[in-house]
mmCIF file of the N, C-alpha and C atoms, coordinates in Angstrom:
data_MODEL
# 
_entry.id   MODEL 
# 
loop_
_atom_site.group_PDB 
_atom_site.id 
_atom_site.type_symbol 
_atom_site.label_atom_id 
_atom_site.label_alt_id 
_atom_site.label_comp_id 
_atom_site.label_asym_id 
_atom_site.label_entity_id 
_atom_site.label_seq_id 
_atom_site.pdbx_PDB_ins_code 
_atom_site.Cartn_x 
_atom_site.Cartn_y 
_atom_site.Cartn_z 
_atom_site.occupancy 
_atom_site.B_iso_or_equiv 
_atom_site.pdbx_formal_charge 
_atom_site.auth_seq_id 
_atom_site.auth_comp_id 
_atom_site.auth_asym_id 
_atom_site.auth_atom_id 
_atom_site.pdbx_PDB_model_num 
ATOM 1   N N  . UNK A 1 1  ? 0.869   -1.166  0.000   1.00 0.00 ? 1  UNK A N  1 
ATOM 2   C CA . UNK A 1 1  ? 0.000   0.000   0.000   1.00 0.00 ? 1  UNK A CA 1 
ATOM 3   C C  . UNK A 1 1  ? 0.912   1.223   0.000   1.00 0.00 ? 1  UNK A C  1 
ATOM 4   N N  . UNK A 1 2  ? 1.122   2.238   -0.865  1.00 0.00 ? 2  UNK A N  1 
ATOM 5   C CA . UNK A 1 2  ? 1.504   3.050   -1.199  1.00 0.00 ? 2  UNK A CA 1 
ATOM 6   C C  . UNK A 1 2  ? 0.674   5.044   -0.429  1.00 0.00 ? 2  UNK A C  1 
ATOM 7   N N  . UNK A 1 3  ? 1.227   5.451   -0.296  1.00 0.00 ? 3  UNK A N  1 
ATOM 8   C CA . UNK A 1 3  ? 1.171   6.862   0.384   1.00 0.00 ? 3  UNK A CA 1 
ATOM 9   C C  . UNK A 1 3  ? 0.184   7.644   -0.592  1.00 0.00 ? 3  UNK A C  1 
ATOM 10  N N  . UNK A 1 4  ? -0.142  7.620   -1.764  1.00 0.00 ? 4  UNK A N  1 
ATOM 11  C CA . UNK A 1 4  ? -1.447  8.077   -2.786  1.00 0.00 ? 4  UNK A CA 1 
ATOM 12  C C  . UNK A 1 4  ? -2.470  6.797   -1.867  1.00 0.00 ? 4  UNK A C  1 
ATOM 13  N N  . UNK A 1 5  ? -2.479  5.526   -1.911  1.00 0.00 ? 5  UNK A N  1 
ATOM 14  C CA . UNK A 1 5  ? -3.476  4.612   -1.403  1.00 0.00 ? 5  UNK A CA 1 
ATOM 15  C C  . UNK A 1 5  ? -3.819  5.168   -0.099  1.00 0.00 ? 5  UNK A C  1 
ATOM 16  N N  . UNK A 1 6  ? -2.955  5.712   0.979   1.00 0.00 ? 6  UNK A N  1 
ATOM 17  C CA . UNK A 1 6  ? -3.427  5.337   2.148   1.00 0.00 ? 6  UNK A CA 1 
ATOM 18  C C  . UNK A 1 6  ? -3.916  7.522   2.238   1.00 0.00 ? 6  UNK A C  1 
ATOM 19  N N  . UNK A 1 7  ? -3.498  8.307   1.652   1.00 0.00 ? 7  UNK A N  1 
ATOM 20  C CA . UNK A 1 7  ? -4.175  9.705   1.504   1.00 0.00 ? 7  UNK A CA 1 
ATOM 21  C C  . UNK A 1 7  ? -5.471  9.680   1.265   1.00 0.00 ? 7  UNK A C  1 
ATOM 22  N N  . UNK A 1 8  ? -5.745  8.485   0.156   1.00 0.00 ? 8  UNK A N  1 
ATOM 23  C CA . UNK A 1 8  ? -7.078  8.590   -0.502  1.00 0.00 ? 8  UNK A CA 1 
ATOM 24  C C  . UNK A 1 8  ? -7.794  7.937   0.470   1.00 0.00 ? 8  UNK A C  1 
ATOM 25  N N  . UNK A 1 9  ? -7.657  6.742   1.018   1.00 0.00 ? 9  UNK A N  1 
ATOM 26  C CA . UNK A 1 9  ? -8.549  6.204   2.339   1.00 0.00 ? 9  UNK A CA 1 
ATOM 27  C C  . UNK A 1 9  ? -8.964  7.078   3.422   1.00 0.00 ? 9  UNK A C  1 
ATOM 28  N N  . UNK A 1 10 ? -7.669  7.804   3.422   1.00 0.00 ? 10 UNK A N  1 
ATOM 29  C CA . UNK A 1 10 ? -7.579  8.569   4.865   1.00 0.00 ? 10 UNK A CA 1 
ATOM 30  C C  . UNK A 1 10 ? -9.078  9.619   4.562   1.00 0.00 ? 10 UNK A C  1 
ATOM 31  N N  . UNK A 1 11 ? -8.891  10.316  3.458   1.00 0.00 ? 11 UNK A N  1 
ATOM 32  C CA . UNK A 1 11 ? -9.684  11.191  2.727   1.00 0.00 ? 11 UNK A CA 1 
ATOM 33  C C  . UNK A 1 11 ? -11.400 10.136  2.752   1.00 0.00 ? 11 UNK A C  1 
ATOM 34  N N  . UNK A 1 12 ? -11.258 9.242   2.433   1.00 0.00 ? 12 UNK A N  1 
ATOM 35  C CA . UNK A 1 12 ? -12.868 8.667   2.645   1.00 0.00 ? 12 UNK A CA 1 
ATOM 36  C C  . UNK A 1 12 ? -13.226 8.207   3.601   1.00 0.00 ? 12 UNK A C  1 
ATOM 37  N N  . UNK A 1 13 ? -12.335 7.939   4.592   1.00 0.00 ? 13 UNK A N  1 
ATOM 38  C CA . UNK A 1 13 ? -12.834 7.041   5.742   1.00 0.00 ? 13 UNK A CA 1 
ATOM 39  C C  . UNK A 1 13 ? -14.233 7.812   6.679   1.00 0.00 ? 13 UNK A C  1 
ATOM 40  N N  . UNK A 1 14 ? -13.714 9.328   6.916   1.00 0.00 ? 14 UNK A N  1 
ATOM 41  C CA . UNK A 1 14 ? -14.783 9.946   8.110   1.00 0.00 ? 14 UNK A CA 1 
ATOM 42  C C  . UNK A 1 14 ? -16.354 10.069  6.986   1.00 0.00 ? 14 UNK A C  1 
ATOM 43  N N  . UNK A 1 15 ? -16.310 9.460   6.204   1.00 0.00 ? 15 UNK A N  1 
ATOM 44  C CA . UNK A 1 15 ? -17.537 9.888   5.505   1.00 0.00 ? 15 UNK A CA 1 
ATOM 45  C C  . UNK A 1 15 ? -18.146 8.687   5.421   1.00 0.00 ? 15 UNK A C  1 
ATOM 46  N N  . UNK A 1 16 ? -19.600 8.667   6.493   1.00 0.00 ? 16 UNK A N  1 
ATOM 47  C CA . UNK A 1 16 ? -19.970 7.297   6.590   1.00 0.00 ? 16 UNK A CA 1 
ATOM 48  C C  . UNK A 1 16 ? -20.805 6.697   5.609   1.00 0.00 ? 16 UNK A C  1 
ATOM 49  N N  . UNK A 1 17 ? -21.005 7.260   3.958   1.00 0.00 ? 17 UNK A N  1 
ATOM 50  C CA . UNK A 1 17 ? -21.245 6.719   2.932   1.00 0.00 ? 17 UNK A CA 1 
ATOM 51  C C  . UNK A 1 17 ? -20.651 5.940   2.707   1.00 0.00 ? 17 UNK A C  1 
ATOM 52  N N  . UNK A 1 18 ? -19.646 5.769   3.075   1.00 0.00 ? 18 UNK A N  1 
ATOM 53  C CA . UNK A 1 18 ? -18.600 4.327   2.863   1.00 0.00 ? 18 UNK A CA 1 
ATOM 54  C C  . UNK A 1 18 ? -18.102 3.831   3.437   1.00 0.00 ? 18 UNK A C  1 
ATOM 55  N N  . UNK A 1 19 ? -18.126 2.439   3.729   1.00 0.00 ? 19 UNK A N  1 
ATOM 56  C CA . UNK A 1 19 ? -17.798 1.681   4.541   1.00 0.00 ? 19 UNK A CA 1 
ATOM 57  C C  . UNK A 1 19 ? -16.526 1.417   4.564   1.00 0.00 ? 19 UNK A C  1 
ATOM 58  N N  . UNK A 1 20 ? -15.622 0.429   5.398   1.00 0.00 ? 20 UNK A N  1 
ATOM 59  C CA . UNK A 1 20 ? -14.354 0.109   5.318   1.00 0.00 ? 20 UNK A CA 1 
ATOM 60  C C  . UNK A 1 20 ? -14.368 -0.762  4.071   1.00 0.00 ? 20 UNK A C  1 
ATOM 61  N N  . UNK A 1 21 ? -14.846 -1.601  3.801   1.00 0.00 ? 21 UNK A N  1 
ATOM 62  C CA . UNK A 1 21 ? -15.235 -2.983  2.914   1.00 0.00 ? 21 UNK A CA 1 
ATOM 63  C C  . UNK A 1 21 ? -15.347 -2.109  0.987   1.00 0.00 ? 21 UNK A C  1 
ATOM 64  N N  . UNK A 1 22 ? -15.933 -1.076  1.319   1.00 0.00 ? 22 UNK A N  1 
ATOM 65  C CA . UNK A 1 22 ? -15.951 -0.760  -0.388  1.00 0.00 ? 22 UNK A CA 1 
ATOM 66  C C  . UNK A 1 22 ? -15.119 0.299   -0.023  1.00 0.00 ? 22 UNK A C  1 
ATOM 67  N N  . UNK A 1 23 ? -14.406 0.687   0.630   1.00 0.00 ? 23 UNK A N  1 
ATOM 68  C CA . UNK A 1 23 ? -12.987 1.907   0.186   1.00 0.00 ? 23 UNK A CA 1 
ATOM 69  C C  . UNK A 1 23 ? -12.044 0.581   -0.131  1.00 0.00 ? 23 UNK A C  1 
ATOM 70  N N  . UNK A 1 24 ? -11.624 -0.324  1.266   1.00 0.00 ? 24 UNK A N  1 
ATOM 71  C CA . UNK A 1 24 ? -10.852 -1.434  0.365   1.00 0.00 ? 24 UNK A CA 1 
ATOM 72  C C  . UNK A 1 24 ? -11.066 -1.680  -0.731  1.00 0.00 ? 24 UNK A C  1 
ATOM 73  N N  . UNK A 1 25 ? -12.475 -2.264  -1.105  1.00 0.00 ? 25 UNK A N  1 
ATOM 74  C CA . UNK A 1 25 ? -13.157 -2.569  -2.645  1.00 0.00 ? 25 UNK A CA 1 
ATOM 75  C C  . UNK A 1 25 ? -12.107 -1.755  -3.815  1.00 0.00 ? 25 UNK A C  1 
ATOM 76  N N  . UNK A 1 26 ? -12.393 -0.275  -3.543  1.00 0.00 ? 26 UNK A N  1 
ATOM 77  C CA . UNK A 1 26 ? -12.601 0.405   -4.385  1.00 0.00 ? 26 UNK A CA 1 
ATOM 78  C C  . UNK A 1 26 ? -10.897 1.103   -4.672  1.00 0.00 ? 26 UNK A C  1 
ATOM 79  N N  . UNK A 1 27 ? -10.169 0.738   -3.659  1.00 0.00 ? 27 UNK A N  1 
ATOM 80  C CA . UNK A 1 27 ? -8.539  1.103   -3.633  1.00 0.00 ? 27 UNK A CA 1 
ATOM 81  C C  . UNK A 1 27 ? -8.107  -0.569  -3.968  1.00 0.00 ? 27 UNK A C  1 
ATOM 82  N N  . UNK A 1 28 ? -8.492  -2.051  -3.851  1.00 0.00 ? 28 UNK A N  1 
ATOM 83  C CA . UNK A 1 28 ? -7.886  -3.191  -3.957  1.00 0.00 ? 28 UNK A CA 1 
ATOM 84  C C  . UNK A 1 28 ? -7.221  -3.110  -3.269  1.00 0.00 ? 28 UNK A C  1 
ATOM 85  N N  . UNK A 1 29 ? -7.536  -3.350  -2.039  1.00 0.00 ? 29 UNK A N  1 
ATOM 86  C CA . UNK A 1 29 ? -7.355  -3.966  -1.216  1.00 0.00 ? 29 UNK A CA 1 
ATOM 87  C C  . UNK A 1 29 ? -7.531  -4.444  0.059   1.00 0.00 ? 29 UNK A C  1 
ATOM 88  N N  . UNK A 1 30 ? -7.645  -5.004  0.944   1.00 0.00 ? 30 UNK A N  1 
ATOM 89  C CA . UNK A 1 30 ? -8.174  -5.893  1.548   1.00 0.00 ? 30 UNK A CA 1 
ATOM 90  C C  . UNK A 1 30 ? -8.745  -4.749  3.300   1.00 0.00 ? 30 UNK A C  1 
ATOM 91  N N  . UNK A 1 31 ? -10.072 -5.074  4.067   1.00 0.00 ? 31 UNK A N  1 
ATOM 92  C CA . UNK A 1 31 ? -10.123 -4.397  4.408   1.00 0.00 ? 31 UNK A CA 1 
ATOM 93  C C  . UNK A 1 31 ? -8.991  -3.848  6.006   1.00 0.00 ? 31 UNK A C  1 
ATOM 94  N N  . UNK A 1 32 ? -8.416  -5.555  5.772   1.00 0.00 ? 32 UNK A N  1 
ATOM 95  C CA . UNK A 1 32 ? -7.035  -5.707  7.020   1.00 0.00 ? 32 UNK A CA 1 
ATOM 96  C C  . UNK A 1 32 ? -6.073  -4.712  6.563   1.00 0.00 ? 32 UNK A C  1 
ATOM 97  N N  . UNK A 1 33 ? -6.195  -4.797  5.204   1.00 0.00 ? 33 UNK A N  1 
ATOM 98  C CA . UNK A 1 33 ? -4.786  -3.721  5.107   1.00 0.00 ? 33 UNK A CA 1 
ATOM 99  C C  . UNK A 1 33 ? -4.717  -2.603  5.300   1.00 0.00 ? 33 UNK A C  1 
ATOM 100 N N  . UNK A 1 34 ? -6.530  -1.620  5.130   1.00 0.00 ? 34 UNK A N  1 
ATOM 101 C CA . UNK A 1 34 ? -6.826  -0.336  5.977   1.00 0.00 ? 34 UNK A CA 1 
ATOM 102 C C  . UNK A 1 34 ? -6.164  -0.198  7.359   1.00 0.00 ? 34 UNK A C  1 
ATOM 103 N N  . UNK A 1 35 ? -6.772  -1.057  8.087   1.00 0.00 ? 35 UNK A N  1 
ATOM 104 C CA . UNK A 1 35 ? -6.672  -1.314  9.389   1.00 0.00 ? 35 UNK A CA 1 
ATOM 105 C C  . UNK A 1 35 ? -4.966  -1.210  9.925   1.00 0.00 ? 35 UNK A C  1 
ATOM 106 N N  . UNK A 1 36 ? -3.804  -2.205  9.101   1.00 0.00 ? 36 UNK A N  1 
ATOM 107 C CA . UNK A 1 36 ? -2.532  -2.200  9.196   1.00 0.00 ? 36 UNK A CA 1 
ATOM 108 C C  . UNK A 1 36 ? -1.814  -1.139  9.190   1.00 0.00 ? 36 UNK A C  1 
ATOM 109 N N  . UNK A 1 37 ? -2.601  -0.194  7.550   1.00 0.00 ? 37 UNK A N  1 
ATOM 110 C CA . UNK A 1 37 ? -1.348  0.860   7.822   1.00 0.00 ? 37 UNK A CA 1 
ATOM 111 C C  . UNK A 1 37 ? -2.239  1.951   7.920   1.00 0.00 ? 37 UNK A C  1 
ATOM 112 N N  . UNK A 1 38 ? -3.227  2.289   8.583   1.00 0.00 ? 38 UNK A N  1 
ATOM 113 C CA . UNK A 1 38 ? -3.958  3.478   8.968   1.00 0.00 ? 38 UNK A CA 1 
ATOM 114 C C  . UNK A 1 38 ? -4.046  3.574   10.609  1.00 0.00 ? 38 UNK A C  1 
ATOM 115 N N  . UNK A 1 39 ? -2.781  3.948   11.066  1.00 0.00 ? 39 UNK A N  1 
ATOM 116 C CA . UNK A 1 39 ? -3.379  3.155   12.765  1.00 0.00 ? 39 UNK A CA 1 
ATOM 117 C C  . UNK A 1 39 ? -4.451  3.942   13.764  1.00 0.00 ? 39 UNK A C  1 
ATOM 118 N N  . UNK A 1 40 ? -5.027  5.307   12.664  1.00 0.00 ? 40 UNK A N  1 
ATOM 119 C CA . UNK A 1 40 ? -6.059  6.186   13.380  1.00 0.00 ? 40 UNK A CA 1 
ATOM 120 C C  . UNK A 1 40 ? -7.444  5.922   12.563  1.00 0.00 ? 40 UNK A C  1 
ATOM 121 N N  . UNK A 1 41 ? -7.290  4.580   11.930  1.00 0.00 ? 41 UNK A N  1 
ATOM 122 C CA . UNK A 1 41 ? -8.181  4.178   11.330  1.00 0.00 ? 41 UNK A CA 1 
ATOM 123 C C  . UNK A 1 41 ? -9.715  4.453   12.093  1.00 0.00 ? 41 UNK A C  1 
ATOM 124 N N  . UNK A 1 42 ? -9.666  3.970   13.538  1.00 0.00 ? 42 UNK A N  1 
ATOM 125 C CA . UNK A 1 42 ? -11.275 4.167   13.813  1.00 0.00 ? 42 UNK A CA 1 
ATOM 126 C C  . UNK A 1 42 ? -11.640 5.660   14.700  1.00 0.00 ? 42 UNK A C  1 
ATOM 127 N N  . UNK A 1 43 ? -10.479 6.379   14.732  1.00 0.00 ? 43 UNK A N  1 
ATOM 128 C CA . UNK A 1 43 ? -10.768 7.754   15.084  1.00 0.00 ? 43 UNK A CA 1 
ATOM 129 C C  . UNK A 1 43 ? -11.376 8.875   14.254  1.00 0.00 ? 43 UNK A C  1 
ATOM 130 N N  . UNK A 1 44 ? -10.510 8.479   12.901  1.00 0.00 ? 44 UNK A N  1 
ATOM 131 C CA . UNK A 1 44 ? -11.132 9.196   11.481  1.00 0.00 ? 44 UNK A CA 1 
ATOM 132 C C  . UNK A 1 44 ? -12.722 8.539   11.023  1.00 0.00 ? 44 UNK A C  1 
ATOM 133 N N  . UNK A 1 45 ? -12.903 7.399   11.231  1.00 0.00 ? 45 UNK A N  1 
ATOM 134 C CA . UNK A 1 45 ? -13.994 6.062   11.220  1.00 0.00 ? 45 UNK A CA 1 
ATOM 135 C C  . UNK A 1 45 ? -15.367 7.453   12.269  1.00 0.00 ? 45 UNK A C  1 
ATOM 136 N N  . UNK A 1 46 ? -14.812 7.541   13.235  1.00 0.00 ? 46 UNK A N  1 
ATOM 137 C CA . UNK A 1 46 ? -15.827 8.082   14.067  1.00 0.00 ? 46 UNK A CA 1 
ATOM 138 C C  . UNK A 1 46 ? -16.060 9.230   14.277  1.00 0.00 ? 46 UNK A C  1 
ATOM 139 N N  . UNK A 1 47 ? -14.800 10.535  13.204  1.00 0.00 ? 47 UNK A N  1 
ATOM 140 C CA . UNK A 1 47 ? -15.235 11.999  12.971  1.00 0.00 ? 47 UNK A CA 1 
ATOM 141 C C  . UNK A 1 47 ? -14.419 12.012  14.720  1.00 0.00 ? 47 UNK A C  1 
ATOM 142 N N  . UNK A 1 48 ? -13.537 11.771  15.004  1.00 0.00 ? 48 UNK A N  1 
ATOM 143 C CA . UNK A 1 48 ? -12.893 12.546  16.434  1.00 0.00 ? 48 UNK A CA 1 
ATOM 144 C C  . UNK A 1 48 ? -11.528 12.999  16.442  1.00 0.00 ? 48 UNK A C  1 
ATOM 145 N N  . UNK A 1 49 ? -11.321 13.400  14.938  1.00 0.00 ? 49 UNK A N  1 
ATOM 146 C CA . UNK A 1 49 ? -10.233 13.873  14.102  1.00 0.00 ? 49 UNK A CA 1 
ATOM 147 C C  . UNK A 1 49 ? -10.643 15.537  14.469  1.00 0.00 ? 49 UNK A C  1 
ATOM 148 N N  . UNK A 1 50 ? -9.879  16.654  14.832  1.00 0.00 ? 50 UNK A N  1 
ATOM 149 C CA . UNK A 1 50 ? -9.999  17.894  14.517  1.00 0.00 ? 50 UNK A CA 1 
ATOM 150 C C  . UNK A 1 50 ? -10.189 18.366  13.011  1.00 0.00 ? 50 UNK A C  1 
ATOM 151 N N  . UNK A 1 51 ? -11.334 19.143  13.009  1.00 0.00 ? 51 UNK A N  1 
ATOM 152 C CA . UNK A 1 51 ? -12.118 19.484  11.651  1.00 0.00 ? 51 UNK A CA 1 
ATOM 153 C C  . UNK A 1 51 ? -10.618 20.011  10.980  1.00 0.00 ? 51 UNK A C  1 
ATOM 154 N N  . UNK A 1 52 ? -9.398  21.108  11.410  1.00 0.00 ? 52 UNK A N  1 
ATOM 155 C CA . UNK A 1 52 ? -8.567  21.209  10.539  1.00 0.00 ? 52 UNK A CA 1 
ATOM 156 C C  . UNK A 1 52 ? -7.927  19.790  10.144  1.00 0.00 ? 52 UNK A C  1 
ATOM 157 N N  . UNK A 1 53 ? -8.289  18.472  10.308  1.00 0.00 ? 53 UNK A N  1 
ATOM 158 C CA . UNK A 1 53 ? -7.541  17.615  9.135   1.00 0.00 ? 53 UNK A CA 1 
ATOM 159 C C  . UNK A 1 53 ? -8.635  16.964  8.471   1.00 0.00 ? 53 UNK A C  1 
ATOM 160 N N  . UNK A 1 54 ? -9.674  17.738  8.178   1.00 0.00 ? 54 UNK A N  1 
ATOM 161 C CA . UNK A 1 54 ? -11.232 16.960  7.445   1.00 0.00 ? 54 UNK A CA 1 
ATOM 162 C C  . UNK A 1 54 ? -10.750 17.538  5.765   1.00 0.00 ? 54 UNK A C  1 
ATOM 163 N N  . UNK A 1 55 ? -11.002 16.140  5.101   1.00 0.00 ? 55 UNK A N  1 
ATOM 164 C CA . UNK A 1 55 ? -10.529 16.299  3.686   1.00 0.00 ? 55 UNK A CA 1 
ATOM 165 C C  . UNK A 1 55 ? -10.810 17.283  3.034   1.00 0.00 ? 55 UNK A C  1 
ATOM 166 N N  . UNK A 1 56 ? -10.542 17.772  1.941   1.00 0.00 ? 56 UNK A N  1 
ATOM 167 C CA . UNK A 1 56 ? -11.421 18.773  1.112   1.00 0.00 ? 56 UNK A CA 1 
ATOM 168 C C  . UNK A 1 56 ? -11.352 17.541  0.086   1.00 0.00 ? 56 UNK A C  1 
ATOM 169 N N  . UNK A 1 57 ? -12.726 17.264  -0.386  1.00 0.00 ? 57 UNK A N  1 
ATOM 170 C CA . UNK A 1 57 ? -13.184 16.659  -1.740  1.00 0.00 ? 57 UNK A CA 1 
ATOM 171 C C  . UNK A 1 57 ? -12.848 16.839  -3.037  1.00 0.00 ? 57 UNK A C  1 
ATOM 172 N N  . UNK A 1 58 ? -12.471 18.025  -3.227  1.00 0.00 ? 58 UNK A N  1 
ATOM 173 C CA . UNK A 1 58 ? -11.638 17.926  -5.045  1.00 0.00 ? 58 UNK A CA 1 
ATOM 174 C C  . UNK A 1 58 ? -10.707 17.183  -4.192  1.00 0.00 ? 58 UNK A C  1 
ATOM 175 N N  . UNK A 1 59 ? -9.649  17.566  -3.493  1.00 0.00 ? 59 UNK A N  1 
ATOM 176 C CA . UNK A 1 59 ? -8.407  16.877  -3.329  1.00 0.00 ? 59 UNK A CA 1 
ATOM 177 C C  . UNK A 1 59 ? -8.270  15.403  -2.796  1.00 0.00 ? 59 UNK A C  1 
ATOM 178 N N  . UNK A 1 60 ? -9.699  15.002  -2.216  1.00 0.00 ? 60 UNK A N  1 
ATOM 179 C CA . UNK A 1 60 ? -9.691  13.549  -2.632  1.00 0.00 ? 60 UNK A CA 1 
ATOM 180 C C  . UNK A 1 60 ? -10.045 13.029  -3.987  1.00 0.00 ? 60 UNK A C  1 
ATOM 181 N N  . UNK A 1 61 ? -10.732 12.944  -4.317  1.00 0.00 ? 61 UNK A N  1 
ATOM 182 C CA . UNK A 1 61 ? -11.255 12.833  -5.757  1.00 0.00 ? 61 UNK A CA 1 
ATOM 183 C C  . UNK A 1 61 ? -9.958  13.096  -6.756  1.00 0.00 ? 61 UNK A C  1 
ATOM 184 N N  . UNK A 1 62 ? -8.827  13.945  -6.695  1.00 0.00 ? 62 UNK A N  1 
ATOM 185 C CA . UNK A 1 62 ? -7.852  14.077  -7.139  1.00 0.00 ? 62 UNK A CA 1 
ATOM 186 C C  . UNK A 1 62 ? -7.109  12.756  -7.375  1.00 0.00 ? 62 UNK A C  1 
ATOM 187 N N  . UNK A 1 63 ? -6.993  12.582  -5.628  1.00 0.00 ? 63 UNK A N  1 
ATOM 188 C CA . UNK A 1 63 ? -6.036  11.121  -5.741  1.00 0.00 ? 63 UNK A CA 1 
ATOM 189 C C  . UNK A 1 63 ? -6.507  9.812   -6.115  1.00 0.00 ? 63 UNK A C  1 
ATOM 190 N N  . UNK A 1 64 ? -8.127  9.824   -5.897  1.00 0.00 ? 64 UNK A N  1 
ATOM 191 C CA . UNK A 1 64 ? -8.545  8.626   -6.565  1.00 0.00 ? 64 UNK A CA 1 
ATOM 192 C C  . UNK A 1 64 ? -8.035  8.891   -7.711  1.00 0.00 ? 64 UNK A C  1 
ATOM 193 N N  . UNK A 1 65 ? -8.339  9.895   -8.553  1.00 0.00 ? 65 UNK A N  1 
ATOM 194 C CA . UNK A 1 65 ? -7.851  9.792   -10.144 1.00 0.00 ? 65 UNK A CA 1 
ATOM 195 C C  . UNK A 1 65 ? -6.386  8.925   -10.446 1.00 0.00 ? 65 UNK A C  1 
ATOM 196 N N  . UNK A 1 66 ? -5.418  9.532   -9.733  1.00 0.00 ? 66 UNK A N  1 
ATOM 197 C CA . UNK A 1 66 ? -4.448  9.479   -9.649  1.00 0.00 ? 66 UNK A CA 1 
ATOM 198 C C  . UNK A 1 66 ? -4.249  7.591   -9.362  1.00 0.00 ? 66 UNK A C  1 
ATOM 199 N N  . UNK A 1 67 ? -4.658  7.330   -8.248  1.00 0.00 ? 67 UNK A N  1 
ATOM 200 C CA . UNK A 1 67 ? -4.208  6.349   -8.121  1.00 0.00 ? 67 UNK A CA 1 
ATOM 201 C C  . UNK A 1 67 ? -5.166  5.332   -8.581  1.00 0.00 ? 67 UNK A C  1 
ATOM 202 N N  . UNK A 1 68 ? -6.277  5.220   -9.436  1.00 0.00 ? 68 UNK A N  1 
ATOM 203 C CA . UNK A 1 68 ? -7.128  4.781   -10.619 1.00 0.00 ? 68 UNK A CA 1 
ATOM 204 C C  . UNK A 1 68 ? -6.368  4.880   -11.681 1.00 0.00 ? 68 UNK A C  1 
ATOM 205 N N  . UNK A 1 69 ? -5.280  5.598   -11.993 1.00 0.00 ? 69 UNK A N  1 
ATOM 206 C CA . UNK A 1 69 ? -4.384  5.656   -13.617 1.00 0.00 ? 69 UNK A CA 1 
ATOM 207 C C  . UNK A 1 69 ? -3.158  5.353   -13.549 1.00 0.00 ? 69 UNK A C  1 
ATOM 208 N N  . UNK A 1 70 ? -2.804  5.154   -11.695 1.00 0.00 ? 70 UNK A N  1 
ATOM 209 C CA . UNK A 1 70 ? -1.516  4.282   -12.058 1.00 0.00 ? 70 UNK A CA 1 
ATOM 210 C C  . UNK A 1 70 ? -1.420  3.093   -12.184 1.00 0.00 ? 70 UNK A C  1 
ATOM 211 N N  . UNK A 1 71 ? -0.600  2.632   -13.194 1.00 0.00 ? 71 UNK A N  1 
ATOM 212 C CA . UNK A 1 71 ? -0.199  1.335   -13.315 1.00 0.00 ? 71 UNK A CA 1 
ATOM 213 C C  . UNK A 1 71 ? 0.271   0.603   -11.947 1.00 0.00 ? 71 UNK A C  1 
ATOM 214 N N  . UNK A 1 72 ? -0.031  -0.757  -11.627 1.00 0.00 ? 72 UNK A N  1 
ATOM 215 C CA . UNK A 1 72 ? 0.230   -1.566  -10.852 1.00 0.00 ? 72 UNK A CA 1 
ATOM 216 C C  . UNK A 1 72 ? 1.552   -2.156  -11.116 1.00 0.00 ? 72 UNK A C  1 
ATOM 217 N N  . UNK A 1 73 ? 2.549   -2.454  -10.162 1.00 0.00 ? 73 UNK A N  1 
ATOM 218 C CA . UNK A 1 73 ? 3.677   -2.842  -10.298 1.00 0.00 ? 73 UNK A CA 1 
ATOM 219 C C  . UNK A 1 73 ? 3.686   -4.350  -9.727  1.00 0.00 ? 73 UNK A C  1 
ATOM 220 N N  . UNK A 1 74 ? 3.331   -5.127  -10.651 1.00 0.00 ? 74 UNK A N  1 
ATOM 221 C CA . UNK A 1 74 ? 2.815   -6.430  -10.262 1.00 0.00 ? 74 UNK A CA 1 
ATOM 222 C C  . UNK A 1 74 ? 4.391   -7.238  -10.223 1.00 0.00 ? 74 UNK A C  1 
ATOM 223 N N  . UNK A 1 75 ? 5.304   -6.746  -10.907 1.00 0.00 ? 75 UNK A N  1 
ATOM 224 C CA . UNK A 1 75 ? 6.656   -7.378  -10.726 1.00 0.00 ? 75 UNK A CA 1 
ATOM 225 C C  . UNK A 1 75 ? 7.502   -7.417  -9.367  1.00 0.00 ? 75 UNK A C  1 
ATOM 226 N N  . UNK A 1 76 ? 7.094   -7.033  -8.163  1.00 0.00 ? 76 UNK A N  1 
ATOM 227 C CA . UNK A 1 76 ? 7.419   -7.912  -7.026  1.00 0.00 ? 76 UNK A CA 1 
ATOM 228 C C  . UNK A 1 76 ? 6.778   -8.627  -6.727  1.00 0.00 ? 76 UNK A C  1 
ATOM 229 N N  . UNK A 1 77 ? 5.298   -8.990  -7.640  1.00 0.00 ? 77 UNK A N  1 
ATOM 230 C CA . UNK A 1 77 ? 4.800   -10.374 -6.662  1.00 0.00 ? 77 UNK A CA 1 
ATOM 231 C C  . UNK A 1 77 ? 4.933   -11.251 -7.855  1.00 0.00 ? 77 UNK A C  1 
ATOM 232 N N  . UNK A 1 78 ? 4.712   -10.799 -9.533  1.00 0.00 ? 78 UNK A N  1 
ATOM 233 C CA . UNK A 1 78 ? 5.011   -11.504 -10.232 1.00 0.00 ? 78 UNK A CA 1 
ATOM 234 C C  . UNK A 1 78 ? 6.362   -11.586 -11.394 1.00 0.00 ? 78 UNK A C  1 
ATOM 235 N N  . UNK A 1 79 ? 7.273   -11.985 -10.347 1.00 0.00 ? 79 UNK A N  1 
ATOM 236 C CA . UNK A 1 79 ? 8.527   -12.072 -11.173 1.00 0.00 ? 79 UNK A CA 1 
ATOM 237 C C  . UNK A 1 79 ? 8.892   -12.753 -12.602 1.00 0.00 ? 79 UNK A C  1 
ATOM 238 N N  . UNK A 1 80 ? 9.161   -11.708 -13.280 1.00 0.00 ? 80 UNK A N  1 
ATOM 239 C CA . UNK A 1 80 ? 9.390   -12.464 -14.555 1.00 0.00 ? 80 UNK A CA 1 
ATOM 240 C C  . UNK A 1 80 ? 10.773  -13.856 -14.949 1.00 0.00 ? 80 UNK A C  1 
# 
């Protein structure tokens, strides 16, 4: 999980339109791996984050783009 992956989670998590299960969904990957490398995962989960670190929405929506158009670097798990 990469630092664009875990911005963009961070960015959807306090918004309870979405669950943990479809941000994993929707970044690939699993919803343990939120959990692993987000370790304020259920503070942001429950809005007890200070409003100065509440996302602004273009700039999530940014990084989904972003990390929706990068290529996957499947060559450390699938070695040629």
């Amino acid at each position: 999980m990469n630092a664009d992956l875990i911005a963009a989670a961070r960015d959807l998590l306090p918004n309870p339109a979405h669950s943990i299960t479809s941000i994993a969904k929707l970044l690939g990957v699993s919803p343990g791996t939120l959990y692993n490398h987000i370790p304020d995962l259920r503070e942001l989960r429950s809005g007890q984050l200070a409003a100065d670190k509440e996302p602004d929405t273009a700039q999530s929506l940014d990084r989904m783009d972003a990390v929706a158009t990068t290529p996957l670097d499947t060559g450390s798990v699938f070695p040629e």
